[in-house]
Structures are given as structure tokens and as C-alpha cells.
N, C-alpha and C positions, 0 to 999 in steps of 0.2 A: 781021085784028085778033084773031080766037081763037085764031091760030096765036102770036100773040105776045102774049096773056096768059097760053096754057097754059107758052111759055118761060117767061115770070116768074115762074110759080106756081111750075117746076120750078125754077128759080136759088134763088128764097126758100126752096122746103122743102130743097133741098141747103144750099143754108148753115145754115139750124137744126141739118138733122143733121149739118154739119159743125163745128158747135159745140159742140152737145151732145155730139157724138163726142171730138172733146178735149177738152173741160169733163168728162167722166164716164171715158173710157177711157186718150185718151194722154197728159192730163197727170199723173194718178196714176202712168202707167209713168214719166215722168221724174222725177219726183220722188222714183222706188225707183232708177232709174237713180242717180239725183246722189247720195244716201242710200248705195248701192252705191258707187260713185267714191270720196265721201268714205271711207268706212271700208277702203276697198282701200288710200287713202292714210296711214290711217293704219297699216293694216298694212304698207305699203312702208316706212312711215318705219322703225319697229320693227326689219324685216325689216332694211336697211339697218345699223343703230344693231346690231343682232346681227351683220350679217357684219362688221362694223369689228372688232368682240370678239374673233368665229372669225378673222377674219384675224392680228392680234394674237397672239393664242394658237396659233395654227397657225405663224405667225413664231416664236413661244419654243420650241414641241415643236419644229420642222426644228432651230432651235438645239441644242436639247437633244439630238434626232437624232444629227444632225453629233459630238457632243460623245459620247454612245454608241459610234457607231460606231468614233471614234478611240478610245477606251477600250477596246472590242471589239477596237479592230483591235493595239493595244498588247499588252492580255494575252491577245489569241493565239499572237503572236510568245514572247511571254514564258513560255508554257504549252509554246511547242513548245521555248526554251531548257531549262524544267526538267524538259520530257521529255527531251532529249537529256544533260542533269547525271543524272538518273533510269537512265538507261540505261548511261552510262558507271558511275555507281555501282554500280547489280546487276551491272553484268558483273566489274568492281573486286571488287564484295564475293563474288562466284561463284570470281573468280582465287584472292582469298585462302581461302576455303572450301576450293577444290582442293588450292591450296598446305600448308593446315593438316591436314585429312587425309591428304593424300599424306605429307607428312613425318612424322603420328603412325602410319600404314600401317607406311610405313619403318621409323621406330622400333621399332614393337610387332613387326614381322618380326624384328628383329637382335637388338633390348635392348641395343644397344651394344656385342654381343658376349657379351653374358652366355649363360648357358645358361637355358632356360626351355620348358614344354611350348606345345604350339603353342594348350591349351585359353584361353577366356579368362583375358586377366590381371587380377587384382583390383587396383586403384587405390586411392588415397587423396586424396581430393579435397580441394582446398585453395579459399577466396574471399580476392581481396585486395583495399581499398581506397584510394585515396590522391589527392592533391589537385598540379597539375600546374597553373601559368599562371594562378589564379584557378577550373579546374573540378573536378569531381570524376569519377575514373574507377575504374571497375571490370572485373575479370574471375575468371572461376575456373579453375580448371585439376584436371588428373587426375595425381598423382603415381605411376608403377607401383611397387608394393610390391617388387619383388626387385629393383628399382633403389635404392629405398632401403637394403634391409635389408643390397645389398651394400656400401654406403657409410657405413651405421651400425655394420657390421665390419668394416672396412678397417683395418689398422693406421695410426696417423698418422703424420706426419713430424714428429721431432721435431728443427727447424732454425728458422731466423732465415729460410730462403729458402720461402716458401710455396708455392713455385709450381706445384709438385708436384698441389695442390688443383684447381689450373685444369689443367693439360696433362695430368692422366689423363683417358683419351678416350673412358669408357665413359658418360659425362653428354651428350657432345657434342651427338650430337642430339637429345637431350630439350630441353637449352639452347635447340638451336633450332625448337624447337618453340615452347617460351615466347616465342622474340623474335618468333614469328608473331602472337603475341596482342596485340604491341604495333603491326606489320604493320594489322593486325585492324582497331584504336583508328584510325590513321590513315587509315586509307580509309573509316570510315565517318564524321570528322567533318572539318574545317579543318585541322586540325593540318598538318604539313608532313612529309617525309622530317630535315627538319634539327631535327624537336622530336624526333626517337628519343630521342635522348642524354638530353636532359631527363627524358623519360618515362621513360625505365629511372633512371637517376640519383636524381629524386623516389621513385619505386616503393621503391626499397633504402631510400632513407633514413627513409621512412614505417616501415620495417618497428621491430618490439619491440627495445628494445635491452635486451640481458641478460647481464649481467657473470659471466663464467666466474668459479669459487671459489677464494679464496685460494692453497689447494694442486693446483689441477688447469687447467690449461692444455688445453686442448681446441678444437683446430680444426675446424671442419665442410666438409665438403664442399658445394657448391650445393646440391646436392638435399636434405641435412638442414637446410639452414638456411630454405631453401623450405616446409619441412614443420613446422618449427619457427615459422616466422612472425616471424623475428629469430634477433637472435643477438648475441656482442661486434663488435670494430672489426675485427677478424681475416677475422670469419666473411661479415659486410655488404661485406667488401672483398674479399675472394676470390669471393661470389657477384657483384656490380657487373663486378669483372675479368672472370669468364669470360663475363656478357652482351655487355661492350662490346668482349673477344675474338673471338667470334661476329660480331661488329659490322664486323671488319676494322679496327678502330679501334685506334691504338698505347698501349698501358696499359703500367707498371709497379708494383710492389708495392712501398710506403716504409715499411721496417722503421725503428720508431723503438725507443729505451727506455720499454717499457710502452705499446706507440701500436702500430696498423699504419694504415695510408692507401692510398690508391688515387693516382697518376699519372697521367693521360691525355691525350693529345693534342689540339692545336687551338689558337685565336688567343685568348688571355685574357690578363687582368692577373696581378699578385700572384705569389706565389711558384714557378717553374719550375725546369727543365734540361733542357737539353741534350744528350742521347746522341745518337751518331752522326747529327749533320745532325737531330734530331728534337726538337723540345721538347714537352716534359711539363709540366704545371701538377697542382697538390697539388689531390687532390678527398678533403674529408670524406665519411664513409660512415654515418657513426652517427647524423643528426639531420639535420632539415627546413632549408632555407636556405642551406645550401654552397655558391657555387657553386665552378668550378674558379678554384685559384689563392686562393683564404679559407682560412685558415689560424687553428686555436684559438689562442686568446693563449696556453697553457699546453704549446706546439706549436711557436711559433716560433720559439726561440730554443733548438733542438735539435741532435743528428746524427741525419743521415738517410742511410740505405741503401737503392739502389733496384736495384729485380732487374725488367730489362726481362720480357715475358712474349711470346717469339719462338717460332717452333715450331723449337725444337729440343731434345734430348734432357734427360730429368729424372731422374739415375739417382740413385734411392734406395739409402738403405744401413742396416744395423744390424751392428751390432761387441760384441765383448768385448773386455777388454784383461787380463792377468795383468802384473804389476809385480813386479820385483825391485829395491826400489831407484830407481835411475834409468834402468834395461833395463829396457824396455818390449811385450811381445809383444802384438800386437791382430790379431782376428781378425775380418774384413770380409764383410759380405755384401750384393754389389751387385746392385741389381736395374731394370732399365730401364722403367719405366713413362708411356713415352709411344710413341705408332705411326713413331718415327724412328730409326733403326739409328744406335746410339752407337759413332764409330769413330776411332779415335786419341783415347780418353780414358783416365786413369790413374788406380789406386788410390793416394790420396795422405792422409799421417799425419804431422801437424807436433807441433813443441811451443808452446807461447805461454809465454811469463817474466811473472811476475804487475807486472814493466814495461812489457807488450805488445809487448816483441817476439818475434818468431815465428820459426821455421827451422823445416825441416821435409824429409822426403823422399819419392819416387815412389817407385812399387813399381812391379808388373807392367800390362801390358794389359790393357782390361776391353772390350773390343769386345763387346757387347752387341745382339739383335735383342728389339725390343717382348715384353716378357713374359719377356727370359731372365732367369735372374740367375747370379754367380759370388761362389766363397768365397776368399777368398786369406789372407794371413797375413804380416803385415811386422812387423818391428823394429824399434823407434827408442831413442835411446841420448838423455837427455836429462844435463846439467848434473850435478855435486855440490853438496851443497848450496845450492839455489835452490829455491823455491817457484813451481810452473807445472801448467798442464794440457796436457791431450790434445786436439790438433784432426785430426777424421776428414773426407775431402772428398772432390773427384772432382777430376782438375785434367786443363781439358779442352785441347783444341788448340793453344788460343791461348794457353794458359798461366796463365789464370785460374783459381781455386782454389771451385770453386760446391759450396752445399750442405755449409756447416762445421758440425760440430754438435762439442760440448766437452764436456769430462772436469770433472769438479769436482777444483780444486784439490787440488795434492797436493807435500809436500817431501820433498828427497833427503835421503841423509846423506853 
């Protein structure tokens, strides 16, 4: 019986303490426990309610990602085209660099032939500018002075056939020197090989136009009209001819009354001809808007004379003549001024009848090498009484009579 009260005392006082043990210690812990839960949940919830967001948003950046990297990956591509246009150009612009010193090298070695010390040569610098297709272009260039000075004392040709201007060969390669600067233009923009023409064509006709005076007719060579920065219809046409000579391009010079013009070849409208298998279209030289084959109203309804401009021989001449009468004695001095040996050509001396018509006779052989000249001396027996001039010329191979230059008027008795 004591054995099994002091059991029960032990069961009663363990259950007290086992009450009072969770009444005071573990229910406090669960109710930090649950307390703890809840706010875990409500941080889960949050937490949650934020990756929905970061997911979201991480969904739009990959987008955006994606959308970079294609754009990335595009003007990569497109960085390494304009590296490769980049490259092709410097090396473009290095050829024509080469090209343009190597030919003013050249030049400045020969001068065309001229005589000069080998010291530097002093230039005269020119800026030109002018407006081509909607843009505007510019360049400047270096004129050599005893390239000028020899062309500002040249004696002139004094004829209807200009061409003299273009086929003396001591410009030549200065000329192409300049076509390098147009060269130049095209490789460093859009433009094409087939805007040359244009671009030289514009250039000229941009330039000053400046009407020779009343009593003096004066034609310029390229390189004074270059220097001058214009010039008449003469001068714009003679410098245009020997660019688009240089060019390999077929030009002729259209002598009008009071008018000179330019010819040149290619597919256009409007006013042309036809020389051997070749057509020519009329190209204005003195004003902005020409193109070929536009013709001034004041123009068209003219006669035209066209003096193709071929490489072959350009023998100039200067004469006297003593008159008895209608015995005529003239004294000829022929000189061959282009680099092509003049051979089977004649010193030829007409009359013209102040009706136009003309008779006339040869003289001797004038076989000529670049630079020679010769004097000869013919006679011609003109009419009685008839009022007429003198025509002095070269009558070449084929029987054509080039390079007439005339006598003023004069009657017999």
C-alpha cells in the first residue's frame, strides 16, 4: 500500500509539472512558433508576388536581349561592310594620290617639253567652284608659270579652224593632270565614271564669261583661260575640247558667224551630225544648263562648220602677199605644230570671187616633222576686173583644204 501511494504521489506531481511545463514553457514556444509561420507566410506570399514581377521583367530584358543582340549582330556585319567600302576607298584614294603625283612628277620633269631649270618651279595657284547634279564641288590646282608665260606668248592662229589650240602638245599633260582632279571627285563620292563628262562640262560652263573687244579677237589657249577663270565662247570651247580630248572622247569645234561651240559625242537628243560613222551633238560652253544637243535660239537657225579634232597634223602658217594688180605673189611660212609628221600635205593659195566662188592652186611639198617649219613662195593670177580675196591653206592628202585664213577684199583693173 506505500508502494502505491508513493506511485500516485509520483504520477500527481509529474502531471503538475507536466502542466505547468507547458502552461509556462512549451506553449509560449508554439505560439512564437505559429507567430513565426504566419509571418514566414506572409513573407512567402510577397516573396512570390516579387518573383511573378522578376519573372516578368526578366521575360521583357531576354526579350530585349534577343532584340540587342540581333542589332549587335546586324551592325557588326554592317561595320565590317563599311570597313571593307573604308578600305576599298583608302586604297582608291592612295591609287588616285599615286596617280596625281606621278603625273604632276612627270610633268614637272618635261614641262611638256619646254626648257626650264630643274630648280623649283613657281606656280600659280588657281581655286575653282561649281555646282554639278544638285551638289557643290570644289578643287584647286597649281598652274606652272613658264607653262603659262609660254602660252601667253604664243603667237595665235589667226583662222576659222581653231584646233591648233587643242593639238599643240605642250598642255597635254598638265590637261591631264587636271582630268586627275576630276579622277580625284569621283572616287571620293558616288558619282560614277559616266558623270566625268558632266563634271568637266558643268566646271567650263560655271567659269566667267568675258567678251573679247570689239577690235581684237583673241583666242586663249587652255591654260590662259584656266588662269583667267573664263573667258568668250572660243576660249570655254577650246579649254572643254581638249578635257574631253584627254577623255578619248570624239569632239569637234562648230565654227559659226560670231558663235564658236563644242560637238561631242554620245547618245542625245536635239541638234547632231554625223562624220564618218560618228555622231556629234551641239554642246553650249558659255553658260550653266546646256546639255548636249540644246541649242540658243539665236543659234539655230545658222551655218555651222565643224573641224573634227583627230590626232593628226596642224600646220600653221603666216604669209605676205605683194599684188600687182591681179598677179599675186605670197610668201608662206609653214610650221607643223603638233608631235605627228605632216606627209603628203601642200602649200595651197586660192582666190575666192566676192560671189563665193573659189579656184585656187598647189604649190610645192611641205612634209614637215613636229617643230619644223618651211618658207615657200607661190603665184596666183586672179580675174580682171572682179572684186575677190586671198585664201591661204594647207591642202592635205585627201584633198581637203584645212586652215583657210583670207585676204581682205581687193579689185582688179
Amino acid at each position: 500500500m506505500k508502494t502505491i501511494g508513493l506511485l500516485l504521489i509520483g504520477i500527481i506531481l509529474g502531471s503538475a509539472g507536466g502542466y505547468f511545463g507547458h502552461q509556462y514553457l512549451t506553449q509560449p514556444r508554439l505560439d512564437e512558433l505559429e507567430a513565426d509561420v504566419a509571418s514566414l507566410s506572409v513573407d512567402l506570399t510577397q516573396l512570390q508576388s516579387d518573383y511573378e514581377v522578376l519573372s516578368t521583367v526578366s521575360d521583357f530584358t531576354e526579350g530585349q536581349l534577343d532584340t540587342l543582340q540581333e542589332a549587335y549582330t546586324d551592325l557588326e556585319a554592317e561595320n565590317a561592310t563599311l570597313n571593307e567600302e573604308q578600305a576599298e576607298l583608302n586604297q582608291q584614294f592612295e591609287l588616285l594620290s599615286d596617280m596625281y603625283e606621278s603625273l604632276l612628277e612627270d610633268y614637272e620633269t618635261n614641262l611638256g617639253g619646254l626648257d626650264f631649270s630643274n630648280q623649283t618651279i613657281p606656280v600659280i595657284d588657281r581655286s575653282y567652284m561649281w555646282e554639278y547634279d544638285g551638289e557643290e564641288y570644289t578643287f584647286d590646282i597649281a598652274i606652272p608659270e613658264p607653262l603659262y608665260e609660254y602660252y601667253s606668248e604664243k603667237t595665235r592662229y589667226r583662222t576659222q579652224d581653231y584646233r591648233g589650240y587643242i593639238m599643240h602638245p605642250y598642255d597635254d599633260d598638265y590637261v591631264r593632270v587636271l582630268l586627275s582632279e576630276f579622277d580625284r571627285i569621283i572616287g571620293l563620292t558616288e558619282l560614277t565614271e559616266e558623270d566625268k563628262v558632266g563634271l568637266v562640262r558643268t566646271f567650263v560652263q560655271n567659269m566667267e564669261y568675258e567678251q573679247d573687244s570689239a577690235t581684237l579677237e583673241y583666242p586663249k589657249f587652255p591654260v590662259e583661260t584656266l588662269f583667267d577663270g573664263g573667258g568668250d565662247c572660243e576660249d570655254t570651247t577650246i579649254l572643254m575640247g581638249h578635257l574631253l580630248k584627254e577623255m578619248d572622247m570624239g569632239t569637234a569645234l562648230i565654227y559659226m558667224p560670231g558663235h564658236m561651240a563644242l560637238a561631242i559625242e554620245g547618245n542625245s537628243t536635239g541638234l547632231g551630225w554625223t562624220i564618218d560613222n560618228t555622231t556629234y551633238y551641239y554642246q553650249e560652253t558659255t553658260a550653266k544648263g546646256w546639255d548636249p544637243g540644246d541649242v540658243p535660239f539665236s543659234y539655230k537657225y545658222t551655218e555651222y562648220t565643224l573641224f573634227p579634232i583627230e590626232d593628226e597634223p596642224y600646220i600653221a602658217h603666216t604669209w605676205d602677199a605683194v599684188r600687182k594688180n591681179e598677179k599675186v605673189t605670197i610668201t608662206v611660212t609653214y610650221t607643223n605644230d603638233t608631235p605627228f609628221n605632216a606627209t603628203g600635205y601642200r602649200a595651197w593659195v586660192g582666190i575666192e570671187l566676192s560671189d563665193g566662188y573659189e579656184f585656187g592652186k598647189t604649190g610645192v611639198l611641205i612634209d614637215l616633222d613636229f617643230k619644223e617649219s618651211k618658207t615657200t613662195t607661190l603665184k596666183i593670177e586672179g580675174p580682171r576686173f572682179q572684186t575677190m580675196r586671198l585664201v591661204v591653206g594647207v591642202k592635205a592628202p585627201d584633198g581637203s583644204v584645212q586652215n583657210k585664213v583670207y585676204s581682205e577684199y581687193f579689185t582688179t583693173r
